[in-house]
N, C-alpha and C positions, 0 to 999 in steps of 0.2 A: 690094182692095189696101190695105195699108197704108201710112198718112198719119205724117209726119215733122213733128214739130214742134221748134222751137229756141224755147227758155227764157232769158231773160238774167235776172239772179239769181236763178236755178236751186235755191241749195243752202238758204236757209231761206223760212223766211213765208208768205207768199202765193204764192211761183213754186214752192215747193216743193210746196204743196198742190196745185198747177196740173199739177205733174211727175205726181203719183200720182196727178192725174184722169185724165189723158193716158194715162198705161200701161195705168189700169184699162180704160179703152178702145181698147186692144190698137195705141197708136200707137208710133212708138220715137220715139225723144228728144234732141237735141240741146242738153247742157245745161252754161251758161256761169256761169261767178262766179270772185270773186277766190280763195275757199279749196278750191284742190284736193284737201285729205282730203275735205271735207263731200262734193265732188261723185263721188270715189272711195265712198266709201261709198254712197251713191245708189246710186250706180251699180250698186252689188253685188246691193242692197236688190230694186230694179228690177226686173233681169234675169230675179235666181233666182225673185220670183214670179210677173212676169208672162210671161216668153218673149220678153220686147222688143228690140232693142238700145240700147243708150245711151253714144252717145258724147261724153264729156265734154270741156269746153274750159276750160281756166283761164285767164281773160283782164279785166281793169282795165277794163271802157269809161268810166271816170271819166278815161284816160288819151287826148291827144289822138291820133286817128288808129287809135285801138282797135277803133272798129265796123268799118271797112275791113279789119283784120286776120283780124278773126273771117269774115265774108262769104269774104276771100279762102282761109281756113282750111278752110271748108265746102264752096267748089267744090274745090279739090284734091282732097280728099277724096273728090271723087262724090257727096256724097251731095245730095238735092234734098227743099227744105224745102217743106212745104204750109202750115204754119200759123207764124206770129210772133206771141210772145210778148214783147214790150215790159214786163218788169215793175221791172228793178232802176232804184232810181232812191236818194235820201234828202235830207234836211232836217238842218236848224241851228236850234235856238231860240236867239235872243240879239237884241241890236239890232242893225241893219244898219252902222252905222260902228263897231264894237267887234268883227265877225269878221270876223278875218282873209281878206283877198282870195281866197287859194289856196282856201279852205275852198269860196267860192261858184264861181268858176270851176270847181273841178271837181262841182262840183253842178251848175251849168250844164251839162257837158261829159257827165256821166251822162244829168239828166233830161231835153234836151235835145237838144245833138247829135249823142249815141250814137242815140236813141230816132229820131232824124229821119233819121239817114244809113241805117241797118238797116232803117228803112221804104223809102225812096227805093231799094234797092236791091233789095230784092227784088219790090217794085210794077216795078220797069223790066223785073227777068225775069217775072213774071206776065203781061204786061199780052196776052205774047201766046198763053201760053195759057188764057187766060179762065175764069183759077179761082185763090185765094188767099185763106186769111184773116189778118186781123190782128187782136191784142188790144193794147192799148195802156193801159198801168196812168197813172191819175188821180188824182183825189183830189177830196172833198168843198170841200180848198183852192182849187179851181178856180173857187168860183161868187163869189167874192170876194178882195178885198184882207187882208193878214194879216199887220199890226205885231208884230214880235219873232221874224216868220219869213218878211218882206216877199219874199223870192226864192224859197225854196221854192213857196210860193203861186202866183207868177208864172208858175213852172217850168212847174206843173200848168195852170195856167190854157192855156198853151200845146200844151198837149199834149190838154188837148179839143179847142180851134179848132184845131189843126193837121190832129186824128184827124176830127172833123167836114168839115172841106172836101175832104180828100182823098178820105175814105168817098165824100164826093157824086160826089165829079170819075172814080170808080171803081167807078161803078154801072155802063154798060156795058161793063166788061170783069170782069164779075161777080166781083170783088177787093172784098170786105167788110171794113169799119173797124169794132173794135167798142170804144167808151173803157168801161172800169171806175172806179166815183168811188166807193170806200171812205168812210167815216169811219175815227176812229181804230183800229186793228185791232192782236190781240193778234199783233205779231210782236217784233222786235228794234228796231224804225224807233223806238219810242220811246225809247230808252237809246241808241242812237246818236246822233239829234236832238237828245236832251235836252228833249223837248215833254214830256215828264212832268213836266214844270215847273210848266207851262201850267196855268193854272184850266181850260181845254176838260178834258183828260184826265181832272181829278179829278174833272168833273160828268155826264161821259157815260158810257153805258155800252160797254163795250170790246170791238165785233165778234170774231168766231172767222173765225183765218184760212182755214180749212175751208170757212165755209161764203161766206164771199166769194169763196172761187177759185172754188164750184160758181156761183155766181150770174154770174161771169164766163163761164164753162166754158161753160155756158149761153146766156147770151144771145151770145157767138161764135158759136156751131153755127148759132141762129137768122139771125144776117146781122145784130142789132139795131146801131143806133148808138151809142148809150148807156146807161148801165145805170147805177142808183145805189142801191147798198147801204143798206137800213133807212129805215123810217118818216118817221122826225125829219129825218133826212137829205134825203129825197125832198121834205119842206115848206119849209125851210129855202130852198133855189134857187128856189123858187117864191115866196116872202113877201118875200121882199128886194129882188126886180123892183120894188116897186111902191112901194121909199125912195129916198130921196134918195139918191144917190151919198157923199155926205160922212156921214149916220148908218149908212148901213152900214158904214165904216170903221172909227165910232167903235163900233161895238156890235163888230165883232170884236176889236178892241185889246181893248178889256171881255173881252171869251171868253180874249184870248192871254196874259194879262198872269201876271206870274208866282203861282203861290200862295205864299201866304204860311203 
């Protein structure tokens, strides 16, 4: 039987590479983002080569009250989701008193509580048929604090511990949490953010979004709890356990600070 998965930023980057892993493996699609051509075209792309269905939603979850919309959108609809994908989310490089309020709030309202109310919802219809999975897109930002992009950081950080306890509390109703924690990754997220700013982007090397949606793709199917993209990455959360709270700060401000 085939398995239904809904996608939230669907139409590039990472959710997109997540769309084409999905079809490859003969699931149909439910796939949401602010730009209706990109996910019209998708869609076409899709269809004609896998035999899937894919039906698209053009919907803001940066907007308040968005993820209830889309949920409500989907049971109308008939159709019943087996997998969530949690991927759109974005960032702001700048200091924290210099952007604009509206910019974080709806960062918040993306990374946040789009990504928490779209879980809480479909975990309540899961729970009694005792099967569901979830992916929930992370970030490297997560294992620390991150001056010149202080809420971003925060955003993620929450979205581990949120995706970790819930995972636990949804072990017996075999409903699997799985967080993805990229580093920086060649999509759009940096010219949006403007983290290309940032001394981190001009010192690292810049993941393929390809092959972080397969590593996601992946450790989903597996049930794992968390997954973290590359090498350096995987040391980094582990070395910084063992400073002091306040040099960790200052060594990321070091990593965030503008290049010159």
């Amino acid at each position: 039987m085939q398995k239904t998965v809904l996608i939230t930023g669907a139409s590039k980057g990472i959710g997109k590479e997540l769309a084409l892993l999905f079809a490859e493996n003969q699931c149909n699609l439910i796939l949401t983002a602010r730009s209706g051509d990109r996910l019209e075209l998708l869609k076409e792309q899709l269809e004609s080569r896998y035999g899937i269905s894919v039906y698209p939603v053009v919907k803001d979850l940066s907007r308040p009250g968005a993820a209830g919309e889309l949920f409500r959108e989907v049971k109308e609809k008939g159709l019943d989701v087996d997998y969530l994908i949690n991927n759109a989310g974005f960032g702001d490089y700048g200091s924290f008193a210099d952007t604009p309020w509206e910019r974080y709030e709806e960062m918040i309202t993306l990374n946040i509580t789009s990504l928490t109310h779209l879980t809480h919802l479909f975990v309540q219809e899961w729970k009694g048929r005792k099967r569901g999975r979830i992916l929930n897109l992370s970030s490297t930002a997560a294992f620390q604090p991150g001056p010149m992009m202080a809420v971003y950081f925060a955003t993620k950080a929450f979205v581990l511990h949120l995706s970790e306890a819930v995972g636990n509390e949804l072990k017996k109703d075999h409903i699997t949490v799985t967080t993805l924690c990229p580093g920086p990754t060649s999509t759009y997220f940096g010219e949006v953010s403007k983290m290309n700013a940032s001394q981190l982007v001009r010192n690292v090397k810049i993941a393929d979004a390809r092959e972080v949606a397969e590593l996601g793709f992946k450790a989903m199917m597996k049930g794992k709890s968390m997954i973290i993209h590359g090498t350096m990455n995987k040391l980094a959360p582990f070395g910084i356990r063992f400073l002091p709270r306040k040099w960790v700060t200052r060594l990321s401000a070091k990593v965030m600070r503008r290049y010159k």
